[in-house]
PDB file as gemmi writes it, atoms N, CA and C in Angstrom:
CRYST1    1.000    1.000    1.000  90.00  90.00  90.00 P 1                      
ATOM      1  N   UNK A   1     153.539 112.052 159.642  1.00  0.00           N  
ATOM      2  CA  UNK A   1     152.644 111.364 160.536  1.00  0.00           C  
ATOM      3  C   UNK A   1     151.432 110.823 159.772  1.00  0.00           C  
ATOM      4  N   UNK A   2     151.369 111.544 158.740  1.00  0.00           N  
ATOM      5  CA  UNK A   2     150.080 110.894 158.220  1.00  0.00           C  
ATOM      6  C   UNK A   2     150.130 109.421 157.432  1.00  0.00           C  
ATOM      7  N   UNK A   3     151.561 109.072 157.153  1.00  0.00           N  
ATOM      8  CA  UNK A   3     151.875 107.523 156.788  1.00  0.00           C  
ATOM      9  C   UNK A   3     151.668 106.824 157.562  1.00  0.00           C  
ATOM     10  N   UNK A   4     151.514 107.070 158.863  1.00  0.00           N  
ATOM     11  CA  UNK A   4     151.229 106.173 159.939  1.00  0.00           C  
ATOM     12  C   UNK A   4     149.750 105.949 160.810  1.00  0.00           C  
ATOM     13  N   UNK A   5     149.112 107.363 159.747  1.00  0.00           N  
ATOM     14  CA  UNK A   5     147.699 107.580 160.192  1.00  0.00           C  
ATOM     15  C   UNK A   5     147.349 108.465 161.277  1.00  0.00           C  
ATOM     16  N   UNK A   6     148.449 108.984 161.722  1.00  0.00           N  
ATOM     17  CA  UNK A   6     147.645 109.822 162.853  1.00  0.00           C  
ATOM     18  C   UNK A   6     148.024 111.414 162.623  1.00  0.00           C  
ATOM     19  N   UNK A   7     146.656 112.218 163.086  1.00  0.00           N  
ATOM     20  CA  UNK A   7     146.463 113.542 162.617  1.00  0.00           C  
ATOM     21  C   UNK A   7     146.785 114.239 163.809  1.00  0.00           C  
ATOM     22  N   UNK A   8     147.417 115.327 163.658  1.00  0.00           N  
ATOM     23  CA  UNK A   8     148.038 116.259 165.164  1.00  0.00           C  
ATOM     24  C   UNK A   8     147.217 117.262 164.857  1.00  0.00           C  
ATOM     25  N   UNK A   9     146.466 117.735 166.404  1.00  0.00           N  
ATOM     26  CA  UNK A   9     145.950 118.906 166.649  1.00  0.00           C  
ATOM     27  C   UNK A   9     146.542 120.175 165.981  1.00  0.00           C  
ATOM     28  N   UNK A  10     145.911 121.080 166.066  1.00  0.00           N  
ATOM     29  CA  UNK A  10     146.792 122.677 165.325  1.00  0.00           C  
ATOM     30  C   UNK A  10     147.649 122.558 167.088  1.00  0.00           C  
ATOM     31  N   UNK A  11     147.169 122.493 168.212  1.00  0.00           N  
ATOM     32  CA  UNK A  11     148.181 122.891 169.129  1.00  0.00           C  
ATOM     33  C   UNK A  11     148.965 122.699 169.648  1.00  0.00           C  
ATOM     34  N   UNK A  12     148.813 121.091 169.097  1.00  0.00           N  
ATOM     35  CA  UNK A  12     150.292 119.854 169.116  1.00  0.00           C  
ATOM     36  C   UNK A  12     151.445 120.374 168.179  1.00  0.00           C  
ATOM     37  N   UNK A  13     150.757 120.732 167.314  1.00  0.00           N  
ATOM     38  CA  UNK A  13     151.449 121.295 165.574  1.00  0.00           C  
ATOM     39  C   UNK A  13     152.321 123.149 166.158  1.00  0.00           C  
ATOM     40  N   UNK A  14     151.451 123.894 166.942  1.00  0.00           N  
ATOM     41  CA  UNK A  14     151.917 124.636 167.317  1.00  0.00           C  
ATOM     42  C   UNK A  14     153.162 125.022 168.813  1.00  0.00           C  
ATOM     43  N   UNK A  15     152.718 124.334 169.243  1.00  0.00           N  
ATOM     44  CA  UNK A  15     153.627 123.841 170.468  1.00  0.00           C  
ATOM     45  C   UNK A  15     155.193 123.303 170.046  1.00  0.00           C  
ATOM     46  N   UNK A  16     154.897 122.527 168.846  1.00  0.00           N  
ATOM     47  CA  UNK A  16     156.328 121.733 168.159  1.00  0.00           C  
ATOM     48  C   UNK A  16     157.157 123.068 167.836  1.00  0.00           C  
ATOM     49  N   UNK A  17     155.876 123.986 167.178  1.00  0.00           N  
ATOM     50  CA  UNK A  17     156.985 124.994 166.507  1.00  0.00           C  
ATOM     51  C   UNK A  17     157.726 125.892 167.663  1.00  0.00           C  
ATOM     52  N   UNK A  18     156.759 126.266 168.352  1.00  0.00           N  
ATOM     53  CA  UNK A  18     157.392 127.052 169.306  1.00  0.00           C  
ATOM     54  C   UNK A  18     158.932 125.847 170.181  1.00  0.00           C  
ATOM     55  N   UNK A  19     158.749 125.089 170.512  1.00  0.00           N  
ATOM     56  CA  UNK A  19     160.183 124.372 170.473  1.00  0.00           C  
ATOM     57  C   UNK A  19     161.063 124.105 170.221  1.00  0.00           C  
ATOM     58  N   UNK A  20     160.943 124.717 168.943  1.00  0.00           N  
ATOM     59  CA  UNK A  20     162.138 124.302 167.989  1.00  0.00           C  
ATOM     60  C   UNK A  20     163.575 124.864 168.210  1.00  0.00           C  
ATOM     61  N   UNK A  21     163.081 126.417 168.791  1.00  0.00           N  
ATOM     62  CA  UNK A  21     164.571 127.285 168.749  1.00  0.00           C  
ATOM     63  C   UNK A  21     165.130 126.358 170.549  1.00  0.00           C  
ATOM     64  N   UNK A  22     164.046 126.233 171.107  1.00  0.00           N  
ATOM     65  CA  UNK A  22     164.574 125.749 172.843  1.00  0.00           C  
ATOM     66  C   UNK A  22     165.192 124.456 172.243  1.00  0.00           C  
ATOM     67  N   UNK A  23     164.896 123.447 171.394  1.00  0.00           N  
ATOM     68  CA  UNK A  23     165.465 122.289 171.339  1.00  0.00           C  
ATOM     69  C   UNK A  23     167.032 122.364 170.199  1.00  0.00           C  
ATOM     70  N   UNK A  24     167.079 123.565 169.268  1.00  0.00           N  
ATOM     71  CA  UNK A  24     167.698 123.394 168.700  1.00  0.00           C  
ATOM     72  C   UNK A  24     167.832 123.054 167.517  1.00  0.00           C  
ATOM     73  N   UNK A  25     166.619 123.035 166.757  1.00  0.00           N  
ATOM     74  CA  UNK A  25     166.114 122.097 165.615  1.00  0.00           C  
ATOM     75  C   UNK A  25     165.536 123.285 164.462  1.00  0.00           C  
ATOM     76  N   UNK A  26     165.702 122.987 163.338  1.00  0.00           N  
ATOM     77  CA  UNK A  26     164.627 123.317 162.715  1.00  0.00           C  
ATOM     78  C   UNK A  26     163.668 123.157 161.984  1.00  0.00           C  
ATOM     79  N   UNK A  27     163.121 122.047 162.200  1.00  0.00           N  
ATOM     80  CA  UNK A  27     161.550 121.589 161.775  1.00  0.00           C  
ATOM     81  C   UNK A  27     160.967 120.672 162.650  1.00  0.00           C  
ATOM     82  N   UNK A  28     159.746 120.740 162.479  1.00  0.00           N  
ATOM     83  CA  UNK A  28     158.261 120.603 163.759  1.00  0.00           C  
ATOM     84  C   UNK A  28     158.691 118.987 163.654  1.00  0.00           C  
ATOM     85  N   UNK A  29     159.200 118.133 162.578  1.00  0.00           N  
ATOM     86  CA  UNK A  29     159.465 116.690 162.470  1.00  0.00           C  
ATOM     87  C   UNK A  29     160.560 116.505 163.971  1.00  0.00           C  
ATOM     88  N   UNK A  30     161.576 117.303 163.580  1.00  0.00           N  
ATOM     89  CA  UNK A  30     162.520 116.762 164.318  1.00  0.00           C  
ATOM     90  C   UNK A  30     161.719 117.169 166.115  1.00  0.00           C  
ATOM     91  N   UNK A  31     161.107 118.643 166.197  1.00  0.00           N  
ATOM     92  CA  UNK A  31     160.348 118.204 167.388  1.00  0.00           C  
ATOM     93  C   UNK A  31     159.806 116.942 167.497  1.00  0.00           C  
ATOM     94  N   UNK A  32     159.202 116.580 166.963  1.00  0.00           N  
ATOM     95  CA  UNK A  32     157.862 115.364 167.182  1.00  0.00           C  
ATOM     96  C   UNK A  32     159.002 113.986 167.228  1.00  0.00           C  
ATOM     97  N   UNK A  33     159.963 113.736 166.935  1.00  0.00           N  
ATOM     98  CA  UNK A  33     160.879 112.982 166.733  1.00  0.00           C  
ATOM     99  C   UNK A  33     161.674 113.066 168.318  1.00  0.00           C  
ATOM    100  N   UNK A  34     161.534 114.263 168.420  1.00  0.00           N  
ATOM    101  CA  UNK A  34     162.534 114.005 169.991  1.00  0.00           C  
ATOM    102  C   UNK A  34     160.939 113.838 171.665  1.00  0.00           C  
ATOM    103  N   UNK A  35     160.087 113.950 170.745  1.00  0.00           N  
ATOM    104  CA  UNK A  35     158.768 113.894 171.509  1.00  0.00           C  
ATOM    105  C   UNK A  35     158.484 112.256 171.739  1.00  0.00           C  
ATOM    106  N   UNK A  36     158.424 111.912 170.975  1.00  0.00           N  
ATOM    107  CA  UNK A  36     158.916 110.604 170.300  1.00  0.00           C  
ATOM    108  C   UNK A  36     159.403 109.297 171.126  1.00  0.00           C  
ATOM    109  N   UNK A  37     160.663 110.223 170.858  1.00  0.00           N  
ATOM    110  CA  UNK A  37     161.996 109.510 171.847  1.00  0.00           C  
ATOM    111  C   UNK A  37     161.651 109.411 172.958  1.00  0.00           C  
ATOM    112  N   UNK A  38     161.168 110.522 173.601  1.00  0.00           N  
ATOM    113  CA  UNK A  38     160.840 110.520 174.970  1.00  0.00           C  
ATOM    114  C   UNK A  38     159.739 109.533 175.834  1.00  0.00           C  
ATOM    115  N   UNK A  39     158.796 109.152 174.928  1.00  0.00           N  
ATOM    116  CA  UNK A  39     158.046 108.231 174.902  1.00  0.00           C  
ATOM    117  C   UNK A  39     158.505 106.914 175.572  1.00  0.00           C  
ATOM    118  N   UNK A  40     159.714 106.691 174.775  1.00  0.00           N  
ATOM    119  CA  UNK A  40     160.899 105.640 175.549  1.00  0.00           C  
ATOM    120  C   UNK A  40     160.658 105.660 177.145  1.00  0.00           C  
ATOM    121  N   UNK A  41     160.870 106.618 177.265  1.00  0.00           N  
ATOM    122  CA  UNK A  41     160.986 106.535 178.866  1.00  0.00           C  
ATOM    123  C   UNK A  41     159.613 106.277 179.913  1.00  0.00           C  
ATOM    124  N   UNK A  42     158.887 106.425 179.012  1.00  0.00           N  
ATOM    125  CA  UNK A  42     157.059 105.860 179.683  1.00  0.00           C  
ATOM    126  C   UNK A  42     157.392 104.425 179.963  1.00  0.00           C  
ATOM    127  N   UNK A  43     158.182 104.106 178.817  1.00  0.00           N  
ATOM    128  CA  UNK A  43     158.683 102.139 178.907  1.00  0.00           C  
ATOM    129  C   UNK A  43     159.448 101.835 179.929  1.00  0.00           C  
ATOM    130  N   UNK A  44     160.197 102.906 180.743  1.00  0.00           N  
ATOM    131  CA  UNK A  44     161.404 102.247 181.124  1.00  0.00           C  
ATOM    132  C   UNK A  44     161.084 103.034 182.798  1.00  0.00           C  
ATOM    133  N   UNK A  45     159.238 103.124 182.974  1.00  0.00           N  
ATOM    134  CA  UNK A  45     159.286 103.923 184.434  1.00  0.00           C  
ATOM    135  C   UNK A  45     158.997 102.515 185.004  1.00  0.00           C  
ATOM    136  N   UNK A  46     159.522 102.572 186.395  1.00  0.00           N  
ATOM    137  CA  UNK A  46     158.955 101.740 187.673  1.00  0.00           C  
ATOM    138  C   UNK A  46     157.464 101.529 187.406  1.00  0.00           C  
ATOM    139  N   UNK A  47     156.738  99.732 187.816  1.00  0.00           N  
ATOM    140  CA  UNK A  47     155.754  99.262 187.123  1.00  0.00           C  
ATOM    141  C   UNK A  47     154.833  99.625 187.848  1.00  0.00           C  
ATOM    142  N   UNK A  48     154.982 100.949 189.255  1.00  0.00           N  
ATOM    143  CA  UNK A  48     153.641 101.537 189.826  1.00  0.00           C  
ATOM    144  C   UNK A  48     153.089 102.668 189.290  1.00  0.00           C  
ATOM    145  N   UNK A  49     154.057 103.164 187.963  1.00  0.00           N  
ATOM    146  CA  UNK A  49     154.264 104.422 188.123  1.00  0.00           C  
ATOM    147  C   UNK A  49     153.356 104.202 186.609  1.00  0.00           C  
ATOM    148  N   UNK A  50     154.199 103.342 185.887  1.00  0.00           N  
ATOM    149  CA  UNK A  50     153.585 102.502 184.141  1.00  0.00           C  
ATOM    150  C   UNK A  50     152.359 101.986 184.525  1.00  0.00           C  
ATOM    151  N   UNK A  51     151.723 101.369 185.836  1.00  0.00           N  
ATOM    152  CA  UNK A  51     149.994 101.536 185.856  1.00  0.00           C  
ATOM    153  C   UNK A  51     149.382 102.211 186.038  1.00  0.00           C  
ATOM    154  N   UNK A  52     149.666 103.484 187.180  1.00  0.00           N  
ATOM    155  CA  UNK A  52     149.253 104.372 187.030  1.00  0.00           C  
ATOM    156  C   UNK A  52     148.461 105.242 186.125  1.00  0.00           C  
ATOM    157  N   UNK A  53     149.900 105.822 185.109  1.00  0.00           N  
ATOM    158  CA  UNK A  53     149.679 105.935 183.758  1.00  0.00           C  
ATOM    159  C   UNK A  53     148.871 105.446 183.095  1.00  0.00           C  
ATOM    160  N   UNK A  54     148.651 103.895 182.695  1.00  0.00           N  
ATOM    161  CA  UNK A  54     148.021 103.242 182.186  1.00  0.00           C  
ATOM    162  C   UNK A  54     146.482 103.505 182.350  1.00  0.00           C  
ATOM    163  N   UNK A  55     145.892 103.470 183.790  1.00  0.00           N  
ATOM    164  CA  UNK A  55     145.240 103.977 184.492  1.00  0.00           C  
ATOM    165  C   UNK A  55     144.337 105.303 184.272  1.00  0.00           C  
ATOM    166  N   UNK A  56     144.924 106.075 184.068  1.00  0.00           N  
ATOM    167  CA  UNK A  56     144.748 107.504 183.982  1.00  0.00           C  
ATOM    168  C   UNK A  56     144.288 107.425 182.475  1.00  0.00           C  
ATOM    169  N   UNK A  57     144.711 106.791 181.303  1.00  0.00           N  
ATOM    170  CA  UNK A  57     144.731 106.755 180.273  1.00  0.00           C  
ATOM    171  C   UNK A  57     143.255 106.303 179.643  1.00  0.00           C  
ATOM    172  N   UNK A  58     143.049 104.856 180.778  1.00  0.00           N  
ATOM    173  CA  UNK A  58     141.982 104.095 180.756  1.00  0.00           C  
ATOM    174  C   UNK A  58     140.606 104.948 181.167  1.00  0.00           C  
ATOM    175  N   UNK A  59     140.947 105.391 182.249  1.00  0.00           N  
ATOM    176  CA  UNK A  59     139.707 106.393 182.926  1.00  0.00           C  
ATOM    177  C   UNK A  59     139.268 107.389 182.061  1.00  0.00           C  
ATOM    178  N   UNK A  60     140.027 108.194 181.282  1.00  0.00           N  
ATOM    179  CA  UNK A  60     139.719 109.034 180.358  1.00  0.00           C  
ATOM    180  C   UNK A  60     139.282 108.683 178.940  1.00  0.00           C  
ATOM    181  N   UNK A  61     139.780 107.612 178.711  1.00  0.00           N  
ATOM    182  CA  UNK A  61     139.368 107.005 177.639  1.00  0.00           C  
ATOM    183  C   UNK A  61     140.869 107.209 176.459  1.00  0.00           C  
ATOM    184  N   UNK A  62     141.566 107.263 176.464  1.00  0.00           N  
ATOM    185  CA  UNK A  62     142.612 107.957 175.444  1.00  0.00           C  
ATOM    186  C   UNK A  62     143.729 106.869 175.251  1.00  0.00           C  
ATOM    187  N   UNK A  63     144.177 107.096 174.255  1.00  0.00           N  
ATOM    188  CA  UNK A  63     145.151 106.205 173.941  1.00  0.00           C  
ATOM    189  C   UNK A  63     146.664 106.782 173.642  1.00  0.00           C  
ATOM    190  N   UNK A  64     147.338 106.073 173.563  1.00  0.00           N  
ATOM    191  CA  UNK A  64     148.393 106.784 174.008  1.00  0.00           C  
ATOM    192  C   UNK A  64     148.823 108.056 173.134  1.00  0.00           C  
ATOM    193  N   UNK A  65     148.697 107.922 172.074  1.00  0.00           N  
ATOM    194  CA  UNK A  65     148.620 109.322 170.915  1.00  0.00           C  
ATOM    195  C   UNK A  65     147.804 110.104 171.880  1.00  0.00           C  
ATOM    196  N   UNK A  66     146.414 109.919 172.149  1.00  0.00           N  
ATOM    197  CA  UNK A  66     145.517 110.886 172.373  1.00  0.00           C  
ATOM    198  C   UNK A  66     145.971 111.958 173.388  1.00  0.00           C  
ATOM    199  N   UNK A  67     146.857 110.749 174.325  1.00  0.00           N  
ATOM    200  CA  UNK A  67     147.543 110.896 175.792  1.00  0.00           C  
ATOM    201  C   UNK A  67     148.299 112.031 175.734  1.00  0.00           C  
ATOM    202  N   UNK A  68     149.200 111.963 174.356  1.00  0.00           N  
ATOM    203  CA  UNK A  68     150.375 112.674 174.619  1.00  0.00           C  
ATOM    204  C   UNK A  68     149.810 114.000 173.904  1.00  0.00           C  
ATOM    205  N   UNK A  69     148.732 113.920 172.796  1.00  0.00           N  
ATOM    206  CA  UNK A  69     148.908 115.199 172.348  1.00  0.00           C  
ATOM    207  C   UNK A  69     147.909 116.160 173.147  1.00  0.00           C  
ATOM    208  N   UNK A  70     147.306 115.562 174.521  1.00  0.00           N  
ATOM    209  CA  UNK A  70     146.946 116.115 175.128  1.00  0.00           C  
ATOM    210  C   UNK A  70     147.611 116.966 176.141  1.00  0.00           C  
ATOM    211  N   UNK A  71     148.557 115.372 176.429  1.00  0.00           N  
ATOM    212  CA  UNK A  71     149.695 116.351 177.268  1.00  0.00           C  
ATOM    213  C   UNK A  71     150.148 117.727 176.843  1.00  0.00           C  
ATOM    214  N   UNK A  72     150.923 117.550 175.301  1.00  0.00           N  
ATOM    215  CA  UNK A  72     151.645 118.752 175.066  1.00  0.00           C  
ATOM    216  C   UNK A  72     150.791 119.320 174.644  1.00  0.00           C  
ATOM    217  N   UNK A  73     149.624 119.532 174.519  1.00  0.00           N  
ATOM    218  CA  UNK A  73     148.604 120.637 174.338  1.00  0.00           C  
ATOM    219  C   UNK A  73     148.621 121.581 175.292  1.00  0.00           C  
ATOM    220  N   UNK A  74     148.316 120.947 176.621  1.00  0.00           N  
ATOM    221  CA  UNK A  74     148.266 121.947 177.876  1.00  0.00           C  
ATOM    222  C   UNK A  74     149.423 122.349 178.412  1.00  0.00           C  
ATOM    223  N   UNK A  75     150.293 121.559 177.799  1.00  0.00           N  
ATOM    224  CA  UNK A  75     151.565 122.351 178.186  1.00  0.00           C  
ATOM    225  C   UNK A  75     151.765 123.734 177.532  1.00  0.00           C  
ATOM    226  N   UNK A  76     151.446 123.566 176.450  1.00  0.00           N  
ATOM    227  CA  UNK A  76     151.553 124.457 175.237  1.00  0.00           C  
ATOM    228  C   UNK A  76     150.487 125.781 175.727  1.00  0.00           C  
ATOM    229  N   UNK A  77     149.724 125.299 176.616  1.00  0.00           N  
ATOM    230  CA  UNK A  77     148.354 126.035 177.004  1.00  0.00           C  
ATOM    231  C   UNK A  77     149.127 126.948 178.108  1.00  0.00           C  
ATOM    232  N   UNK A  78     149.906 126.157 178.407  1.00  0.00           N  
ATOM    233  CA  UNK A  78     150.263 126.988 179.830  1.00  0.00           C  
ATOM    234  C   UNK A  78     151.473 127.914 179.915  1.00  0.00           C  
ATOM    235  N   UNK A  79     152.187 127.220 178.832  1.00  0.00           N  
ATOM    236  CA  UNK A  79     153.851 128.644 178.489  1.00  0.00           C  
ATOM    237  C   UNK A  79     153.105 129.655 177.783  1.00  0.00           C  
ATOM    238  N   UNK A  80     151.604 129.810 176.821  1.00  0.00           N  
ATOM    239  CA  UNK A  80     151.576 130.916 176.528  1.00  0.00           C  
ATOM    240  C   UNK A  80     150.751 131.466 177.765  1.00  0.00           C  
ATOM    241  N   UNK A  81     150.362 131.106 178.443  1.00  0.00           N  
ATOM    242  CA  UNK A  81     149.370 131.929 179.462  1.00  0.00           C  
ATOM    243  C   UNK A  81     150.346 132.559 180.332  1.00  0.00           C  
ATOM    244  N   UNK A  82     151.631 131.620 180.617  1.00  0.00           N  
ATOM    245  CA  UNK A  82     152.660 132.431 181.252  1.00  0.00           C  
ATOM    246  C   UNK A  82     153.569 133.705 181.028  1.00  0.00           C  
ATOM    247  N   UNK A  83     153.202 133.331 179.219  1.00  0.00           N  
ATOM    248  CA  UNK A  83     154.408 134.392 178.653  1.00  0.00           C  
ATOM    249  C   UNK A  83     153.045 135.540 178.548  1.00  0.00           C  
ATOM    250  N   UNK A  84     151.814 135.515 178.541  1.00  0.00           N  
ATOM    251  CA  UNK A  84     151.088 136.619 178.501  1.00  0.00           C  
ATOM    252  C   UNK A  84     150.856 137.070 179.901  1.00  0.00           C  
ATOM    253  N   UNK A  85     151.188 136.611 181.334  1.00  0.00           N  
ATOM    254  CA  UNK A  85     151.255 136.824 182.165  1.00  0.00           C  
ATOM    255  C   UNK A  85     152.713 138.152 181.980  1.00  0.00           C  
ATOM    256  N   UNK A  86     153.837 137.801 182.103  1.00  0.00           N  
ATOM    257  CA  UNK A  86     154.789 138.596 181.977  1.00  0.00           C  
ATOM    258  C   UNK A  86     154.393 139.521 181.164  1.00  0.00           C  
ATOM    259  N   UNK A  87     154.306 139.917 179.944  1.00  0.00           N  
ATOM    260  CA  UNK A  87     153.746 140.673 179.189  1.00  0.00           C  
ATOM    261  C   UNK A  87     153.077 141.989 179.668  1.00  0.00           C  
ATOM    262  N   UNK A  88     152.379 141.976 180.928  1.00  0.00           N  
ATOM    263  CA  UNK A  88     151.504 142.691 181.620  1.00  0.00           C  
ATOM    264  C   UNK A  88     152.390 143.131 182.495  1.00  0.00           C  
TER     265      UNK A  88                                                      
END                                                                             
């Protein structure tokens, strides 16, 4: 990622790893690669759904990198709060 200039959070970076065994993979690339891919499909939503988005993006200020590694940040925020939930 850094040939392309952009720097991933430690929890973007950590989130990949923890994915790896659920996706099947073994390295944080091929996460970020199927993260990636998925991106595709932001392109290919219904055009209320792609302003929306757009929208949400704008209001916060973020761009679409910023977007996503925010996304999987809090995602990442929220399977460990769950798995320390069980834990107890």
């Amino acid at each position: 990622m850094d040939q392309l200039g952009v720097r991933l959070s430690p929890s973007v970076l950590a989130y990949c790893d923890e994915l790896k065994p659920e996706l099947g993979v073994s390295s944080t690339a091929d996460v970020m690669r199927e993260i990636v891919s998925q991106l595709q499909n932001w392109f290919d939503l219904p055009g209320y759904m792609a302003e929306r988005l757009q929208q949400e993006m704008a209001a916060r200020r973020l761009n679409i990198i910023e977007y996503v590694q925010e996304a999987l940040a809090q995602r990442y925020d929220a399977l460990r709060d769950e798995r320390r939930e069980r834990r107890r």
